[in-house]
C-alpha positions in Angstrom: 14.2 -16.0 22.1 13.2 -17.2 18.4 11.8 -20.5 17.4 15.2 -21.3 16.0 17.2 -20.5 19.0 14.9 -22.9 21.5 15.1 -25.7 19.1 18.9 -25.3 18.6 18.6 -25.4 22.2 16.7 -28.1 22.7 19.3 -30.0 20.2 22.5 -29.2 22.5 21.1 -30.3 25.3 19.8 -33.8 24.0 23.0 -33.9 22.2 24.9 -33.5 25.9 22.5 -36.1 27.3 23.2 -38.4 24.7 27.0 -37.8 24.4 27.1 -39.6 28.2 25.8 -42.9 27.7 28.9 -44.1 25.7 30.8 -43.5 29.2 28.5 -45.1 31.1 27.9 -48.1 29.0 31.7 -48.2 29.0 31.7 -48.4 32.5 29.2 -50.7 33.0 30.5 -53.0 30.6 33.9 -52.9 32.7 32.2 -53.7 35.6 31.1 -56.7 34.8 34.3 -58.0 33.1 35.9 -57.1 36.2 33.1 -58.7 38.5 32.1 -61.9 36.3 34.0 -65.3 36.6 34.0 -67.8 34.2 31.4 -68.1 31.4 33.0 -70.2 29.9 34.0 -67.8 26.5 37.5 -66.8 25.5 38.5 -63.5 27.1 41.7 -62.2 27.4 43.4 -60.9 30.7 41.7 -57.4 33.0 44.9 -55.8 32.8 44.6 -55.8 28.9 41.1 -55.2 28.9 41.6 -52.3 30.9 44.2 -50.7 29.2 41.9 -51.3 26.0 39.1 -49.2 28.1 41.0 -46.7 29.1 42.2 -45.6 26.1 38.4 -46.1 24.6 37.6 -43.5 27.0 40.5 -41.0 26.4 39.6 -40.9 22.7 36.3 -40.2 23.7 37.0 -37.6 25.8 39.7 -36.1 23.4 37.7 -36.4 19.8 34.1 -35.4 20.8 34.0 -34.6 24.7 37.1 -31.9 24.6 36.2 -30.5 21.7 32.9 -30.5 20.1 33.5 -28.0 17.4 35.6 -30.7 15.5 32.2 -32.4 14.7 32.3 -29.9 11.6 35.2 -31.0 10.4 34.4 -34.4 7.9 37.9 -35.1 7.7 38.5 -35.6 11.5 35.3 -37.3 12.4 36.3 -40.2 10.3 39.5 -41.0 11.9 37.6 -40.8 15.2 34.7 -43.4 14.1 37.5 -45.3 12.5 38.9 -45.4 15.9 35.9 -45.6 17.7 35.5 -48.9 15.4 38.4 -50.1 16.1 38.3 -49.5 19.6 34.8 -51.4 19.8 36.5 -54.4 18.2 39.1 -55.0 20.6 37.3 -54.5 23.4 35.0 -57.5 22.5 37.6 -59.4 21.9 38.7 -58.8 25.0 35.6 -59.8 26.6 31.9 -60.5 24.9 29.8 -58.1 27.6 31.6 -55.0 26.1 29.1 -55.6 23.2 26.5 -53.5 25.7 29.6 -50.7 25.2 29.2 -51.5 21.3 25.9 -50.7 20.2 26.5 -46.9 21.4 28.9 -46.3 18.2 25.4 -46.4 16.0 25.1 -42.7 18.4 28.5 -41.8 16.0 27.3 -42.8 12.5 25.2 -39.9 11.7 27.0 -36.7 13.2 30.9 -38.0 12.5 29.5 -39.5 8.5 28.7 -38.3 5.5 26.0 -39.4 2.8 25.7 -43.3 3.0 29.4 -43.7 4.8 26.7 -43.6 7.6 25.2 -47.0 6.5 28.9 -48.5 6.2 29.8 -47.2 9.6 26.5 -48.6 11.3 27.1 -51.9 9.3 30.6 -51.9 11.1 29.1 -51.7 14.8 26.4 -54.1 13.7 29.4 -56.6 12.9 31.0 -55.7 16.4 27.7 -56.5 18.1 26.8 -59.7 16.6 30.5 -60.9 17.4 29.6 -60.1 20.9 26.3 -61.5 20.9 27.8 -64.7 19.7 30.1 -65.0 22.7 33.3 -63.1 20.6 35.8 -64.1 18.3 36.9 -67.0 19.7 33.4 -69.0 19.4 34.2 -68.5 15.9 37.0 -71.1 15.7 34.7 -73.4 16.6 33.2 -76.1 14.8 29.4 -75.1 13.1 29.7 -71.7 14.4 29.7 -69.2 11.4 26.0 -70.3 10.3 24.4 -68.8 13.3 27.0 -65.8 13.8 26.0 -65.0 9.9 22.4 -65.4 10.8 22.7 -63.1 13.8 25.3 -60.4 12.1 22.5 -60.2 9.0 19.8 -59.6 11.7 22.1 -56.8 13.2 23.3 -55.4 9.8 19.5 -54.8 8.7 18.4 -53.9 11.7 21.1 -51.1 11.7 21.4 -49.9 8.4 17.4 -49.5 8.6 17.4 -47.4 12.1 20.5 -45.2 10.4 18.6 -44.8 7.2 15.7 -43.6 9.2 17.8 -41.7 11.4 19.3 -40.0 8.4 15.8 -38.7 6.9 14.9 -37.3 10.2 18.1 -35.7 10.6 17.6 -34.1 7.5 13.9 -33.2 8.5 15.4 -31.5 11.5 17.8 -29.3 9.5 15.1 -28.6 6.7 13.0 -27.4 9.6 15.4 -25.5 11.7 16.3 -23.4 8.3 13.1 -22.9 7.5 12.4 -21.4 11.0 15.3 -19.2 10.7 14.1 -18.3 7.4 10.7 -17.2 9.0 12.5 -15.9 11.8 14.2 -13.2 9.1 11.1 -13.2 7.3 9.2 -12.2 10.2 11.8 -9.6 11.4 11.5 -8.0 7.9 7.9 -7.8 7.9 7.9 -6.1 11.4 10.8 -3.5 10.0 8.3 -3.3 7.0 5.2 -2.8 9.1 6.8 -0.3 10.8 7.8 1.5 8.2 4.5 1.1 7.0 3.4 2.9 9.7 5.6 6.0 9.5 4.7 6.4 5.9 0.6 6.4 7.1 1.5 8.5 9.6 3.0 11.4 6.6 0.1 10.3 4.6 -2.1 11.4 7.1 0.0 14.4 7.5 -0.2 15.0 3.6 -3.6 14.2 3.3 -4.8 16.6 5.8 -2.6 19.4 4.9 -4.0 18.7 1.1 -7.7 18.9 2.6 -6.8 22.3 4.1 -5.4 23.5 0.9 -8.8 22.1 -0.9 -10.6 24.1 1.3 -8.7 27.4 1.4 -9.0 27.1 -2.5 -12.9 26.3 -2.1 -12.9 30.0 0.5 -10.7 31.7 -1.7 -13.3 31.2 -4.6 -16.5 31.9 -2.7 -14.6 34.8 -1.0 -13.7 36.2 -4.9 -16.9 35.0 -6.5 -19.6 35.7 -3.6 -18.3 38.6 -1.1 -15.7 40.3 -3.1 -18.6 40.6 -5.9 -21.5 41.8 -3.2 -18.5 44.5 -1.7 -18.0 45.6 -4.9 -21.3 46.2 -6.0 -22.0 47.6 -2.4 -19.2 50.1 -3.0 -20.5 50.8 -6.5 -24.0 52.0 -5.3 -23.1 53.6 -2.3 -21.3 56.1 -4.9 -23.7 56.2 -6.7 -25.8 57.1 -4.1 -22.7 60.3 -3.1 -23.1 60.9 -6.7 -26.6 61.8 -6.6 -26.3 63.7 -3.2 -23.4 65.8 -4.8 -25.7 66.6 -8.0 -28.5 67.9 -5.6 -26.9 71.1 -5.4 -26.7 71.6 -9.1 -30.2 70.7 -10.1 -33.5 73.0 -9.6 -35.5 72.6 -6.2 -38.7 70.4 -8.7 -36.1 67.8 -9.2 -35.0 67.4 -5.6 -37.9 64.7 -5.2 -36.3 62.7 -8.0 -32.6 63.0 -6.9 -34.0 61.8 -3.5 -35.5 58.7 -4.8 -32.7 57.7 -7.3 -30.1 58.0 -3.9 -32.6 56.2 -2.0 -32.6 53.3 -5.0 -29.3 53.0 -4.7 -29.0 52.6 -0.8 -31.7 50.3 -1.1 -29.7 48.3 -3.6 -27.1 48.5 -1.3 -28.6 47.1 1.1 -29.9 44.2 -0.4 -26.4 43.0 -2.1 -25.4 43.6 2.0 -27.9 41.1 2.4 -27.3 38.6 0.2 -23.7 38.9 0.3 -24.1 38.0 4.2 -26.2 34.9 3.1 -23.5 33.9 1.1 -21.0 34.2 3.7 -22.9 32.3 6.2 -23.3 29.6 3.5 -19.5 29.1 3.0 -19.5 28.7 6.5 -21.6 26.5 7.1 -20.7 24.5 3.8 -17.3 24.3 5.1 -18.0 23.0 8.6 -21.8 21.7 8.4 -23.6 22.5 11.9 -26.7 20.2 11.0 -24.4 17.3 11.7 -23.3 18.1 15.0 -25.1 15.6 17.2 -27.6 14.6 14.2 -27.7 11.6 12.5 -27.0 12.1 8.3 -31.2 11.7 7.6 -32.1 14.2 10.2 -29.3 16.9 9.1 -30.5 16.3 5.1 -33.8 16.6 6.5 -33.2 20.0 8.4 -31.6 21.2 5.1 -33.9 20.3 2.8 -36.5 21.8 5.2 -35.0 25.2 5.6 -34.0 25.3 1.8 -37.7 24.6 0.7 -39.3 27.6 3.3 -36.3 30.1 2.0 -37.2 29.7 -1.7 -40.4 28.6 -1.5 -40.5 25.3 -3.0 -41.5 22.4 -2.2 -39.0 19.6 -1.1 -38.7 16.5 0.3 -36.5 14.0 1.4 -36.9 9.7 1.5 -34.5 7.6 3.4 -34.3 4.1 1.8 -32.5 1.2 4.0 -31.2 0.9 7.0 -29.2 4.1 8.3 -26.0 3.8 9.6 -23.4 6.2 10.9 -20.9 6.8 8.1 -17.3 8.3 8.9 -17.5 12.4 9.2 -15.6 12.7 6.2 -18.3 10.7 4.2 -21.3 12.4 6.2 -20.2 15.5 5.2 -19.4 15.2 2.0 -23.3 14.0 1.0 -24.4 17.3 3.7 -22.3 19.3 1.5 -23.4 18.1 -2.0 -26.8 18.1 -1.0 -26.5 22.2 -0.4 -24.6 22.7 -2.9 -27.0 20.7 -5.4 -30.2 22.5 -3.7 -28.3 26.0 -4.1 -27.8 25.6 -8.2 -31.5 24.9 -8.1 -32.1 27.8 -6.3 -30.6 29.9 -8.6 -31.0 28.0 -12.2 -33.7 25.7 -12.1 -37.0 27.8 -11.8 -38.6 24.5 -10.4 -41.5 24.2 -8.9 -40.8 21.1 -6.7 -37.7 18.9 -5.6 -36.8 15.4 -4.3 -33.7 13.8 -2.3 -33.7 10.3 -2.1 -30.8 9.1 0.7 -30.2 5.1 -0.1 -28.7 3.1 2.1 -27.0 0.0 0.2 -24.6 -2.5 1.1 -20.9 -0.9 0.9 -22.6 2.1 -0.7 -24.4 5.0 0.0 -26.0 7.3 -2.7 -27.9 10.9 -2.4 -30.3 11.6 -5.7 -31.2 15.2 -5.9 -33.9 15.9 -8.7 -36.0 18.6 -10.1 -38.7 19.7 -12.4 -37.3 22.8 -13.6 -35.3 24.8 -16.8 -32.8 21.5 -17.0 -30.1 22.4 -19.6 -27.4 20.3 -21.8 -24.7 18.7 -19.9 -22.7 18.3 -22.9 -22.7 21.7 -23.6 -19.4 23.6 -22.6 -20.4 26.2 -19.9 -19.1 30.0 -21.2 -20.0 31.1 -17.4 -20.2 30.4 -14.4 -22.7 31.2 -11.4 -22.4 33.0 -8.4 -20.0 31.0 -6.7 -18.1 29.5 -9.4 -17.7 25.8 -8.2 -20.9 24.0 -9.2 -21.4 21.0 -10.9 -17.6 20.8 -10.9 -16.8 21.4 -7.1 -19.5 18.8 -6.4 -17.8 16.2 -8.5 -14.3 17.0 -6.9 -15.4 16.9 -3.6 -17.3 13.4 -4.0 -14.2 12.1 -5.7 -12.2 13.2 -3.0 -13.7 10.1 -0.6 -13.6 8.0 -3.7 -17.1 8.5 -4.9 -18.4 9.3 -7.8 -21.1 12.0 -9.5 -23.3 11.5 -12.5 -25.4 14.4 -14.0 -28.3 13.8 -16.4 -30.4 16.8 -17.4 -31.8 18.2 -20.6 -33.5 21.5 -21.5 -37.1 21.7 -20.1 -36.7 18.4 -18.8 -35.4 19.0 -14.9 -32.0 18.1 -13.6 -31.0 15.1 -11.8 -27.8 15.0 -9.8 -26.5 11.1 -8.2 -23.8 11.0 -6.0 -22.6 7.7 -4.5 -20.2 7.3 -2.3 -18.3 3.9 -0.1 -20.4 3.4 2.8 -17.3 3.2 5.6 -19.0 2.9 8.9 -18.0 4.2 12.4 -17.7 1.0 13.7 -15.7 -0.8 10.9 -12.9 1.8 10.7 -12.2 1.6 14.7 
């Protein structure tokens, strides 16, 4: 159940409650008029006064009792409270102690008026209470009488007119408030519909997202598969025919040549070997850049570490790594993506560079997380447009993508002669803060 429903609730029943105590301050009012003698105040005969009762009960029960949905209707709740009114006057003239049956018409004023015809209707019970506080209509006939009924009915008035005023603002609070919980009630039920829709659109962006990763990386494998091995199997291919060539012209050449026909074939099985070789290398480089084992159960230092490591006894050149700040376990995504520049940055050095030494630096900072990879060697102009591209075909370019892709970003400054230096810096999204 809403907010709005309890209160409404909470309204009907204080509104039944309430909707009582004209019967029984009715009742009681009759019992005493039937039960008291003489007090020495005009009052007119019990037959009377009960008829008078009666019917103040049966218009009761008829215009509010019996049906409570005319309470919406303007029209019909001022006949009844000019009843009511009316009603309340004769009984106190009836008998004075039907003034403890009169003050429950100030219940009326609010729910059966409009606007300020609620201050004129509780200004009419106040008049019918003061008459009975006086001792009823007939004290006013008497001699010196009116100064103290005015006196008393001016008390009543602004005591009324003051309790309905008040009651007016917080009735008005009260409907302010109960629309403005059922306006966050809808409110609330649209955000949930929107949260939930929310959801089912992250849900296909994760869908998206992943199946875009997969296609990123089949484009990355279909370029180092076309650049790398198709290259090496071609070139493979091209000296092992060589190679059939040279065994075929073995039976056209004289028998002092056959010393030289068998070291060009061997030339070019050597050389066939050796692409063999590197194009293998290759392969197992594209497979490892595309799912990086020196991660699995290795923190991001110690992987860079291991690379930078095996990298420097391959090639032979010296290489280090420095860790700056406190290290913290970054999401795979972002892990990898610094594992995979940092290959990918040592490769091009590898094969460009010609340097004779190389440093990482891994810095830890804040919300970020940048990897510096600099060397000593060839350099060349960034500006320049490149007419070709290295073995491979990605480069500087694939490194920049991929950073990009976990909303990173990749500077390059180099020069000829001058070394290369490669910055990539990345968000730092931790393990802990995406759970």
């Amino acid at each position: 159940m809403s907010d709005v429903s309890r209160l409404e609730t909470r309204v009907r029943r204080t509104d039944k409650r309430l909707l009582l105590m004209p019967y029984a301050a009715l009742a009681g009012s009759t019992v005493l008029v039937a039960v008291a003698g003489d007090i020495g105040v005009p009052r007119q005969g019990l037959p009377v006064t009960l008829v008078v009762a009666a019917v103040a009960a049966g218009w009761l029960l008829w215009m509010v009792t019996l049906h409570p949905q005319w309470v919406d209707r303007p029209r019909v709740m001022v006949v009844f409270f000019a009843g009511l009114l009316v009603l309340i006057a004769l009984l106190v003239w009836c008998h004075p102690f039907f003034g403890f049956f009169a003050w429950s018409g100030y219940l009326f004023t609010v729910p059966a008026l409009r606007g300020r015809w609620r201050l004129a209707g509780a200004a009419g019970v106040a008049c019918c209470t003061a008459v009975s506080q006086i001792g009823g209509f007939g004290i006013l006939a008497m001699a010196g009488a009116w100064i103290p009924f005015l006196i008393i009915l001016a008390f009543n008035i602004g005591i009324a007119v003051a309790m309905t005023y008040l009651s007016m603002v917080n009735s008005d609070h009260a409907a302010r408030r109960a629309e403005l919980l059922r306006q966050l009630t809808e409110a609330n039920d649209k955000l949930a519909s929107a949260l939930n829709e929310n959801a089912g659109l992250h849900a296909q962006l994760l869908v998206q997202a992943r199946e875009a990763g997969v296609l990123d990386e089949r484009q990355r494998m279909a370029g180092e598969i076309h650049d790398v091995l198709a290259q090496g199997l071609t070139g493979i291919v091209t000296q092992l025919e060589a190679a059939d060539q040279a065994a075929d012209r073995e039976h056209d050449r004289p028998a002092d040549q056959a010393a030289d026909r068998e070291n060009d074939r061997r030339r070019h099985l050597d050389t066939a070997k050796r692409l063999a070789r590197d194009s293998l290398a290759e392969a197992r480089r594209s497979v490892q850049t595309l799912r990086p084992q020196p991660l699995a159960g290795a923190a991001l230092p110690d992987a860079l570490a291991e690379v930078v490591d095996g990298w420097s006894a391959r090639n032979g050149v010296s290489a280090e790594l420095i860790t700056t700040g406190t290290a913290q376990p970054l999401l795979p995504e972002i892990e990898a993506t610094l594992l995979r520049t940092a290959q990918e940055a040592l490769a091009n050095v590898a094969r460009h560079a010609r340097a004779g030494r190389v440093a990482l630096t891994l810095s830890y900072i804040e919300d970020l997380v940048s990897l510096d990879v600099r060397d000593d060697g060839a350099g060349f102009d960034p500006a320049r447009r490149r007419t070709e591209q290295y073995d491979g075909g990605y480069g500087l370019t694939a490194m920049r993508e991929r950073v990009q892709r976990v909303a990173g970003t990749l500077e390059v400054e180099s020069e000829p002669g001058a070394g290369t230096a490669i910055s990539a810096c990345v968000p730092a999204l931790h393990v802990a803060s995406a759970a």
